[in-house]
N, C-alpha and C positions, 0 to 999 in steps of 0.2 A: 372501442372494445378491447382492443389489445393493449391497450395502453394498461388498462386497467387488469387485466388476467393476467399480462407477463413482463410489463413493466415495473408496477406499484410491487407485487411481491419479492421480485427481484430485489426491487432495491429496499424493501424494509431488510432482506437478509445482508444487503452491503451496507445499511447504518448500523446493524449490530455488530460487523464484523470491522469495521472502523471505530468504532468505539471500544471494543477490544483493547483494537491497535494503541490506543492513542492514549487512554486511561491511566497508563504508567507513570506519563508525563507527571500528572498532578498529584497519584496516591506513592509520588517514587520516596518522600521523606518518609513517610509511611512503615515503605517495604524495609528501608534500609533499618527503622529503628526495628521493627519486628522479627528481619533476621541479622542484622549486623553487617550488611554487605559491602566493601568497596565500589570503586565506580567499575569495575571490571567485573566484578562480583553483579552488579545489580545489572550493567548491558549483555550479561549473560543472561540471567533472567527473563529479561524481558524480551530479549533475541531470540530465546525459546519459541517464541511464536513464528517467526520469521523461519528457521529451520524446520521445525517439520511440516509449514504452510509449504517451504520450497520443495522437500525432501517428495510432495506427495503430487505436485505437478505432472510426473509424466503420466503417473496412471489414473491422475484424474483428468487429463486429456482424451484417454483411452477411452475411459466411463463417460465421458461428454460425448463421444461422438457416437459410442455403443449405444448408451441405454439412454442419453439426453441429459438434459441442465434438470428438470422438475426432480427424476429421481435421487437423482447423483445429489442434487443441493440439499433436497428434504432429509435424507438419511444422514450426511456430512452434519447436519445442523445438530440431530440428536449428541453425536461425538464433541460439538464445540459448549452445547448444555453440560454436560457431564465435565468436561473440562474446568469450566466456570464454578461447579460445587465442587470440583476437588479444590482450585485455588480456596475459594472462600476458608475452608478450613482447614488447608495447612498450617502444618507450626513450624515448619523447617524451609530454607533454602531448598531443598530437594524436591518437597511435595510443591511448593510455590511454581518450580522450574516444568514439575509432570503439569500441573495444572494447566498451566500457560504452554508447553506443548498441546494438549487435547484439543484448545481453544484455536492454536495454529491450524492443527490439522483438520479439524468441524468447521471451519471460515475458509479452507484453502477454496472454494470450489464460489466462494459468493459473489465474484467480480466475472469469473472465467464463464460460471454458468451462464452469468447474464450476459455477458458478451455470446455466446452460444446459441442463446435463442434470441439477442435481436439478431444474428447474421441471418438466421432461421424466417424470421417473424416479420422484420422490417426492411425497407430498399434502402439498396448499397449506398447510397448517395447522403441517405442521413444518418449512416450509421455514426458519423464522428459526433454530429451533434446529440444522437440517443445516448451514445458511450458519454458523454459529457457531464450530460442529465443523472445519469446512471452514479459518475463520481462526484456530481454533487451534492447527492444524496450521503455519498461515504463523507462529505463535509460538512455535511448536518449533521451524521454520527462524531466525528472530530468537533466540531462544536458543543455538541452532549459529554464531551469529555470532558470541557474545561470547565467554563463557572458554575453549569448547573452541578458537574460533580462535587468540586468542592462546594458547593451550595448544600447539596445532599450529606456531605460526610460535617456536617454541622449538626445533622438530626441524626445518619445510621453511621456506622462504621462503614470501613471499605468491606470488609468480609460479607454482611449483610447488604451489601450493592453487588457483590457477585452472584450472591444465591437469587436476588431479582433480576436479574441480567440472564442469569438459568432458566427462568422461567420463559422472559420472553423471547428467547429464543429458541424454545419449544414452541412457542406459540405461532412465530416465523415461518418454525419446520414444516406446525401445521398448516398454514395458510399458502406455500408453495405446493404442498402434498394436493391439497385439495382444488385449488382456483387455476393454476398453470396448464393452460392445454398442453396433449401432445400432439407433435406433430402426424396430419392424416394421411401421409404418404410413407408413414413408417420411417424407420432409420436402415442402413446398410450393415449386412451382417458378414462384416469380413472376418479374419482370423486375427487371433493374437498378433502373428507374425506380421502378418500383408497390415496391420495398423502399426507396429512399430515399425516400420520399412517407413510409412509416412512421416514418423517422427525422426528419422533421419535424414529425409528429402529436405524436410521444413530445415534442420540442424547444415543441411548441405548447400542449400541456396544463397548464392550471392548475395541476393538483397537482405537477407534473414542477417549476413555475417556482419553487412554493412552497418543496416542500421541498430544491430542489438547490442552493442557495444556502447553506445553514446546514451540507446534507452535503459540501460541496467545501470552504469555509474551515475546517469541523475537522476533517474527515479528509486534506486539503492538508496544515497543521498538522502536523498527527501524524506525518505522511509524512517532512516537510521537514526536522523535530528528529529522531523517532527515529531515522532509517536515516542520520545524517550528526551533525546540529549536539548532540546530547546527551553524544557520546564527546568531542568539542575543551570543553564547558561544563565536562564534569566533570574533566577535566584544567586548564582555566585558571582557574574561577570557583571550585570546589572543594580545588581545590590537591591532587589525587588522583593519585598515580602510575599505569602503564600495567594493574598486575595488579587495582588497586582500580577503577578505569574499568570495566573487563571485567567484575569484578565486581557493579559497579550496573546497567552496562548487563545483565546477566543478570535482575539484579533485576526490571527491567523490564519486561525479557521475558518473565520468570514471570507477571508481573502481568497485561503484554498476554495471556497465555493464559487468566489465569483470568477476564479479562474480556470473553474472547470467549464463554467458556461459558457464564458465569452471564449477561450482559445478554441471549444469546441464547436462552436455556433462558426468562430472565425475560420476553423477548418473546413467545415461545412461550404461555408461561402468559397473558397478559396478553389475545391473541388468543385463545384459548380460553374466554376468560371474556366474550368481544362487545365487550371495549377493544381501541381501537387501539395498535398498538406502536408507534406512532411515538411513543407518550406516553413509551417506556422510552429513544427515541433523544433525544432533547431534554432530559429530565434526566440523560442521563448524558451529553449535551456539554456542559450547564452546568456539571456538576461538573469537567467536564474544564477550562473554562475558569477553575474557579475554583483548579485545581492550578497552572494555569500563571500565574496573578494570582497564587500565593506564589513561582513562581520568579523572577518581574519582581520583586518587591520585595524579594527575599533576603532573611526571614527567619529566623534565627542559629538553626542548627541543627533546621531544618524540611525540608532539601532534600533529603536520603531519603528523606520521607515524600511531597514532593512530587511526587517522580519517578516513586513508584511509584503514587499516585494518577492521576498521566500516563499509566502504561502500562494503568492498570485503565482508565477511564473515558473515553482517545481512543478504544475500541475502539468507542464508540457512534457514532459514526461512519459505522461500516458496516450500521448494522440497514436504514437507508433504503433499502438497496440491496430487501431481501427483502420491506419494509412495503409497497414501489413492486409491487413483480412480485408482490402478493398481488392489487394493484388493477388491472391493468395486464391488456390479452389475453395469454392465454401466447407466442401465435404473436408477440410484439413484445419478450419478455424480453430477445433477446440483445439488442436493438438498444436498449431501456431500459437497459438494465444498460451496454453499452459507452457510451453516449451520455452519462451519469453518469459513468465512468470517464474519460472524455476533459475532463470539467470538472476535474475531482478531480487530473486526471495532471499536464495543462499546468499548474493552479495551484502542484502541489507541485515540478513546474519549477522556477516563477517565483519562488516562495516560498522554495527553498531556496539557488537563487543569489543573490535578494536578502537573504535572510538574512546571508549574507556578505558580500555590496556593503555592508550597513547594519554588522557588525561591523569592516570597513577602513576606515569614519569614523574612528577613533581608531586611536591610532598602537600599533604593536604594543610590549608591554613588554618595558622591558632584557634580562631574562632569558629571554626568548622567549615565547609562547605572545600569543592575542587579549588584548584591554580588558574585565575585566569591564563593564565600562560598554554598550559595543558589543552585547551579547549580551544585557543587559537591554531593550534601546531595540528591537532588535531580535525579541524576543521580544517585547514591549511593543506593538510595531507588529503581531505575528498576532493577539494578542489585542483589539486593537480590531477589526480584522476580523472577529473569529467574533463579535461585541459587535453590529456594524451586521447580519450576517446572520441572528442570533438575531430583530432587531430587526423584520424584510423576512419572518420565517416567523409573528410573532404580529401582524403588522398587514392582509399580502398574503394575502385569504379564497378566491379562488376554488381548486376542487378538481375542477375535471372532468377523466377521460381520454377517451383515446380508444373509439372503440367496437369490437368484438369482429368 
């Protein structure tokens, strides 16, 4: 029964908010010929989501543990609807940028809320494998991004696949509003202050400093290429036309899915056995790092293999999020969990616009499209970053949290 009241709606609002995410990849020829944009120009854009999804983390951690995931998500949804009709019909760089803000900020709450009420709803022990299930689901949204979209902008335009995307996302809004129980023991009604005290406990705790460093530079990462800069690679580095784009970028997606399940399933097992899972999140962002160390160095006829090692193995990324709120008071999850997310948002921000500040070093080629060169250097530069954060999680030992 719960499966069904607070899982299935949960996550139909994390495939709309993945598809969001990811959507840019494929309509980004699109955006650029409609407003002119460079690649710093367009990873602004699309980075729009990524800033005010992070900007609105703490106080939707606040709202998560106040008034719960059902309200907080339903309401947020109307704000990501509206966001969706303004993109549809802007004409400018600017209205594009507010659009895709609204849509950040109406999605910030559809991963966090649902991690909020399984901590709520389900036992501790499977939370990594519900959490798994949960981003699986956001890779069936990333999979709707790819071929069926451009599948779809064969029969409507992009603008008329925002204004359907408005739609059901009201319908989302509806079906959390009405199906989600609340909780029947009530929530705790502290103060403004005595909740933000907890958001500093969570911000102060050894294990929180340890491990959020290594989860915000590779799930940042993953963020910053998948949902933008992997659709422009494989059309300039690759020399892949629009339908074969679509089609890796699907690949990917497949892969992100099966690596939500299995790493998650694998953490599952791992805790059950009196190991920590955080041992399953660190080897499988080294392997993630070591997929993106063969995309910087373009090995001849390895980058299908590479991509799709990307999409298997950035999903470790997210295990930290459930290893944390195994350790962590329950009554501190949402504020753990958003407080995390706000690290993770702003960097894939930063990450993604800079991404593209670093690909306009080099001048764009005759026949159009970026520098391979640009995209190596660039990508080159996230990978040392997940390199020094890997470095900061095997040398920095404390691990206390807060108390219950």
């Amino acid at each position: 029964m719960m499966l069904l009241r607070v899982f299935v709606p949960f996550a139909l609002g994390y495939f709309l908010s993945y598809l969001f995410r990811v959507v840019n990849a494929v309509i980004a020829p699109d955006l650029v010929q409609a407003a002119g944009l460079t690649a710093a120009g367009l990873g602004l854009l699309t980075s729009a989501y990524f800033l005010t999804f992070a900007a609105f983390q703490i106080p939707l951690g606040v709202l998560l543990d106040r008034f719960g995931p059902r309200r907080t998500e339903a309401c947020l949804l109307v704000i990501a609807a509206t966001g969706a009709v303004v993109f549809a019909v802007a004409e400018t760089s600017g209205g594009l940028i507010a659009g895709r803000a609204l849509i950040g900020l109406g999605v910030s709450a559809c991963l966090m809320a649902a991690f909020k009420a399984f901590v709520e709803w389900f036992p501790r022990d499977r939370l990594p494998f519900i959490n798994g299930c949960q981003m699986a689901v956001g890779g069936l949204g990333a999979l709707a991004g790819t071929v069926p979209v451009e599948a779809a902008l064969t029969v409507i335009d992009w603008r008329a696949l925002f204004l359907i995307l408005a739609g059901a996302t009201l319908v989302a809004a509806l079906i959390i509003a009405t199906v989600v129980p609340e909780r029947p023991e009530g929530r705790p009604r502290q103060s403004v202050r005595r909740q933000l005290s907890g958001v500093r406990a969570v911000f102060a705790s050894g294990l929180f400093r340890r491990v959020a460093p290594l989860t915000v530079a590779a799930q940042a990462t993953f963020l910053a290429i998948q949902s933008l800069w992997a659709g422009p690679w494989l059309l300039d580095v690759a020399g892949f036309d629009r339908a074969q784009v679509a089609a890796h970028l699907l690949a990917i997606a497949a892969a992100m899915v099966t690596g939500f399940l299995t790493l998650g399933w694998l953490a599952s097992r791992v805790t059950r056995l009196g190991l920590p899972s955080l041992s399953v999140a660190v080897a499988g962002i080294a392997l993630f790092m070591a997929a993106q160390a063969s995309l910087v160095a373009g090995a001849p006829g390895s980058a299908s293999a590479a991509w799709i090692a990307f999409g298997f193995f950035g999903t470790a990324g997210i295990l930290p999020y459930a290893a944390l709120s195994q350790r962590f008071p329950s009554h501190l999850a949402g504020r753990l969990n958003t407080g995390l997310n706000l690290l993770v948002f702003t960097s894939a921000f930063a990450l993604q616009w800079g991404i593209g500040a670093i690909i306009d070093l080099w001048p764009e080629r005759a026949g159009g499209g970026y520098a391979p060169a640009g995209y190596a250097a660039a990508f080159g530069v996230m990978l040392a970053l997940q390199g020094l954060a890997l470095a900061w999680f095997a040398l920095y030992r404390r691990q206390d949290v807060p108390e219950g």
